[in-house]
C-alpha positions in Angstrom: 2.6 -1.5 -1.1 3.0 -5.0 -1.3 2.2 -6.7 -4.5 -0.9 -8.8 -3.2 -2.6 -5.8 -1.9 -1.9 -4.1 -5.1 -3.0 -6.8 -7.4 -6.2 -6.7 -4.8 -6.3 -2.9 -5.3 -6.6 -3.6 -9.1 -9.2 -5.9 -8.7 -11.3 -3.5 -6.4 -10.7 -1.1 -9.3 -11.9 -3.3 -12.1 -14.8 -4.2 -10.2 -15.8 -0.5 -10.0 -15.2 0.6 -13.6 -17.4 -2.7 -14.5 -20.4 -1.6 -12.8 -20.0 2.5 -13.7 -19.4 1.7 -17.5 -21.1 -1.8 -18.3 -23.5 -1.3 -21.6 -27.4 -1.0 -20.6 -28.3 -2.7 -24.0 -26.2 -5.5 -22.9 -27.1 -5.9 -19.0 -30.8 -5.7 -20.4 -30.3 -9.2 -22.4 -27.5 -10.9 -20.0 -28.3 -13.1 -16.7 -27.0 -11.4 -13.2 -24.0 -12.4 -12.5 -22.1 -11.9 -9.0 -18.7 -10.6 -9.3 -16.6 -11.0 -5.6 -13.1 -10.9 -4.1 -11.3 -11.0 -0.6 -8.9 -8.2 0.7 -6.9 -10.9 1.9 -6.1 -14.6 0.2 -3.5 -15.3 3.0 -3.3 -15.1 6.7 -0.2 -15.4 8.8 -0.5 -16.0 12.1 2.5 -15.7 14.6 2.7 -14.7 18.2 1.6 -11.8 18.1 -1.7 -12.6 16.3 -5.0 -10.9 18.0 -7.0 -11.5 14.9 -7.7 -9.9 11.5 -10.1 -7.9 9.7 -10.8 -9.4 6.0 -13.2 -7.2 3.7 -15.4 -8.5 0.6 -16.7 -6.2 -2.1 -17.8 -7.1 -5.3 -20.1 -5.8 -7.8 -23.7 -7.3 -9.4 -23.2 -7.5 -13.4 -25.6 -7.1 -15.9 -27.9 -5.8 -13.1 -31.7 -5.5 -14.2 -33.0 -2.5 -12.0 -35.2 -1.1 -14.0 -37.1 -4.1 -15.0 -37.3 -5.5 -11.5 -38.3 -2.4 -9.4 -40.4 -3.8 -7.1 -37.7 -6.5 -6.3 -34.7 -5.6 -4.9 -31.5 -7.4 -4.9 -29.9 -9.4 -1.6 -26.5 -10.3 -0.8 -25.9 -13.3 1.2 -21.9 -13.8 2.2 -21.4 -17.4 4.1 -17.9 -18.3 4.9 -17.0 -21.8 6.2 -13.5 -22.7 7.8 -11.4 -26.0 7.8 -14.0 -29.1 9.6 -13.2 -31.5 11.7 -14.8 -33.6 14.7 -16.6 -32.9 17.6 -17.6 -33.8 20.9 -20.6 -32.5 22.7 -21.1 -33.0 26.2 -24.4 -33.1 28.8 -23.7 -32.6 32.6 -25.7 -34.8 34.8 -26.1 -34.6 38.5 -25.3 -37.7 39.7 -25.0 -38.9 43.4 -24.9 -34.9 44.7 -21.4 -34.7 41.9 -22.0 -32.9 38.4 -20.5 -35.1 35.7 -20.0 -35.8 32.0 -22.9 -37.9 31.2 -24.4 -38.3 27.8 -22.1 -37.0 24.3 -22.4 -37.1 20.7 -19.6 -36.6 18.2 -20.2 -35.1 14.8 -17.9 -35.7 12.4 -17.8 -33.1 9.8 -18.0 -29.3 11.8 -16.9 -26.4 10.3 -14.0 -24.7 12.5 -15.3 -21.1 11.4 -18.4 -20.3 10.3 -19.7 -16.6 9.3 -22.9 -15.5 7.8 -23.7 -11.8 6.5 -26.4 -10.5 4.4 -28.4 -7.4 3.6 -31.3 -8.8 5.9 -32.9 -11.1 7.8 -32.3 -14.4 5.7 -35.9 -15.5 6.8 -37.0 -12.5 4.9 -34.5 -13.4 2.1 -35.4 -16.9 0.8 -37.2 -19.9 2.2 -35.9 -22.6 4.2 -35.6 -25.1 1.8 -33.9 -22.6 -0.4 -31.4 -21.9 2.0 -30.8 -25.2 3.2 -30.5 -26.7 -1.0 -27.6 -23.8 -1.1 -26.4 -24.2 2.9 -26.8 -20.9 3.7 -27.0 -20.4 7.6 -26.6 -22.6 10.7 -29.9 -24.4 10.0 -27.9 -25.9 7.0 -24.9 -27.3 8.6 -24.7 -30.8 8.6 -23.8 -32.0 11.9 -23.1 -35.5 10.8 -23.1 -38.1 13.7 -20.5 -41.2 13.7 -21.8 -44.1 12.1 -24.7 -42.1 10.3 -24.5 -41.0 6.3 -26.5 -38.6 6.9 -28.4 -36.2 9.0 -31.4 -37.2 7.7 -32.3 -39.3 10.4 -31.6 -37.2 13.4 -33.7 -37.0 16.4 -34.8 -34.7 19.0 -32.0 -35.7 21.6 -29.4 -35.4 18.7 -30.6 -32.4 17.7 -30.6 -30.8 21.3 -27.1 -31.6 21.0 -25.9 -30.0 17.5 -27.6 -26.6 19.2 -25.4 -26.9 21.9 -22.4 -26.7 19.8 -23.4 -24.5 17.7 -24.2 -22.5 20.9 -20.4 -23.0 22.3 -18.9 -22.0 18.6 -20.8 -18.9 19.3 -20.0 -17.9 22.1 -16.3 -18.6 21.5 -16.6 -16.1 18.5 -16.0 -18.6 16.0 -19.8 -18.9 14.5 -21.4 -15.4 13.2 -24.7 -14.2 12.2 -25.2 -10.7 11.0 -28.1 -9.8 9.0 -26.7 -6.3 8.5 -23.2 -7.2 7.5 -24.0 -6.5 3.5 -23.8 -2.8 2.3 -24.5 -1.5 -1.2 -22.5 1.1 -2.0 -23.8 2.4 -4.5 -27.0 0.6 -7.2 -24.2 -2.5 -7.7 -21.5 -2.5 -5.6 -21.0 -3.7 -2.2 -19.5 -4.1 0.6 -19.0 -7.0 4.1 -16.3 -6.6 6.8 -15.4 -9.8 9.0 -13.7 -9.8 11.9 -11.8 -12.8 12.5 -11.0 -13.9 16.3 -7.7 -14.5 16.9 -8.5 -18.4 18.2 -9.4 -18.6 14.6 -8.3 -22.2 13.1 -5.9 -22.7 10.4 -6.0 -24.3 7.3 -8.6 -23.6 3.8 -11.2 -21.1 4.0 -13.7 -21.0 1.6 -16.0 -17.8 1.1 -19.3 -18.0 -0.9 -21.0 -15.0 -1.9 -24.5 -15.2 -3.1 -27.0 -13.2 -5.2 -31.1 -13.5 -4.7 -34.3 -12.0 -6.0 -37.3 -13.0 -5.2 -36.3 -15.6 -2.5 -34.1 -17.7 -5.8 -30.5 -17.7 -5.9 -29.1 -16.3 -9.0 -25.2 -16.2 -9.1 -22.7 -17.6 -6.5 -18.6 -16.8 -6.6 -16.3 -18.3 -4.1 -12.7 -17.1 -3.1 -10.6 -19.4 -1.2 -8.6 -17.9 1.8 -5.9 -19.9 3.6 -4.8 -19.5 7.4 -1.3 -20.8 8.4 0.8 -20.1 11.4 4.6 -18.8 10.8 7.7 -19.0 12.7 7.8 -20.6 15.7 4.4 -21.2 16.2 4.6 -22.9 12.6 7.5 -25.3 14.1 5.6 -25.8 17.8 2.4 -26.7 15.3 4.1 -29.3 13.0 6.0 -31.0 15.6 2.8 -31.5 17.7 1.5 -33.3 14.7 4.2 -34.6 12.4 6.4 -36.1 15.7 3.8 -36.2 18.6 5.5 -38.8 20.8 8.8 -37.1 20.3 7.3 -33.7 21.1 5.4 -35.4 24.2 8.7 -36.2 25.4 10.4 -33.2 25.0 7.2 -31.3 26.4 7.6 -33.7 29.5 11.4 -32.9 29.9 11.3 -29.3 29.1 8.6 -29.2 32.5 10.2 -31.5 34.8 13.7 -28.9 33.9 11.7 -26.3 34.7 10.3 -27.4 37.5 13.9 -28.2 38.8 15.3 -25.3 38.5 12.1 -23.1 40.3 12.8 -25.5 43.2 16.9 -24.9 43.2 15.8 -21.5 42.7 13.5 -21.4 46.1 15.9 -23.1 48.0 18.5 -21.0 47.4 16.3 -17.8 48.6 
């Protein structure tokens, strides 16, 4: 066993003997308090990368059961990838010829986006308390170009934002699963993830949240990075450390190959 799954192993463990032996005097006086961790802190992707199942468990200290029957506890886990811009585009029939037409770029879009939670989050806390803490898609701020702001954003813009978010979908890359959260247990629980293997690279950040009563009470964050290895780690750097000097080698390493198929034909 490597040593990062068996200081993760620990972890799990210490987790578990918190909520089976915490004082009930003590939990009965102390605020809730969310207590998380990732089985996985690092992510390697080489070529033959087809995705990777991370899990988060964590306990609820100082729980308060008892006193809050009638109120039961909700997990919320959102985790947001590396941003970056976008494009968004609208086809237009123009002259008989579908084309390109109208496009917005927002500057600030999460990569990766997952949301899991024990239920429906409309169920779970109110819009505004969702959006204060940006919990869920309805959260995201889809920043134009030349805007501060989303504050400001208008039907037209808007129609646009859900067509990304639409695209990030149905490339895998946005989730929403209001089952994802499992107790295991009065305390402890559970999420699994599944991440594509398009995933992007670079700093992951994953937020888990405790509620009652529609508030938020505790949050923890882990941090998870994604980075490519080997080759694909050169291919990557090259592409953006040296790009003309990797176009050119790109265009030489085609027109070569292009060559040699043709010799190759000829000679058959």
């Amino acid at each position: 066993m490597s040593a990062r799954r068996t200081l993760t192993t620990l972890k799990a463990i210490a987790l578990i003997w918190t909520a089976l032996t915490g004082s009930p005097a003590l939990a009965a006086s102390a605020v809730e308090l969310i207590e998380s961790d990732i089985s996985s802190r690092n992510i390697a992707i080489e070529s033959n990368f087809t995705g990777e199942r991370i899990v988060i468990f964590g306990t609820i200290k100082n729980a308060k059961h008892a006193e809050f029957q009638n109120s039961p506890y909700d997990i919320v886990v959102a985790i947001r990838g590396p941003e970056g811009p976008v494009v968004t585009r609208r086809k237009a029939r123009v002259a008989g010829i579908w084309i390109n037409r109208d496009s917005h770029t927002f500057a600030n879009v999460p990569g990766y986006y997952a949301v899991l939670s024990t239920r429906d989050l409309k169920t779970i806390a109110s819009p505004a308390v969702l959006t204060t803490n940006k919990i869920g898609f309805q959260s995201l701020d889809f920043i134009p170009f030349g805007m501060q702001d989303n504050s400001a954003l208008d039907a037209g813009i808007n129609t646009f934002r859900a067509a990304a978010i639409r695209i990030k979908q149905k490339d895998g890359l946005y989730l929403y699963d209001p089952k994802g959260v499992k107790f295991v247990g009065q305390n402890l629980f559970r999420a699994t993830v599944d991440l594509p293997a398009n995933v992007p690279v670079g700093a992951y950040a994953t937020d888990v949240y405790l509620l009652r009563d529609g508030k938020v009470l505790s949050r923890n964050r882990s941090n998870l990075t994604i980075n490519k290895q080997g080759f694909e780690r050169f291919v990557f750097s090259a592409a953006f450390d040296y790009p003309l000097l990797y176009g050119i080698i790109a265009v030489i390493i085609a027109v070569t190959a292009g060559l040699l198929a043709s010799a190759l034909s000829r000679r058959d």
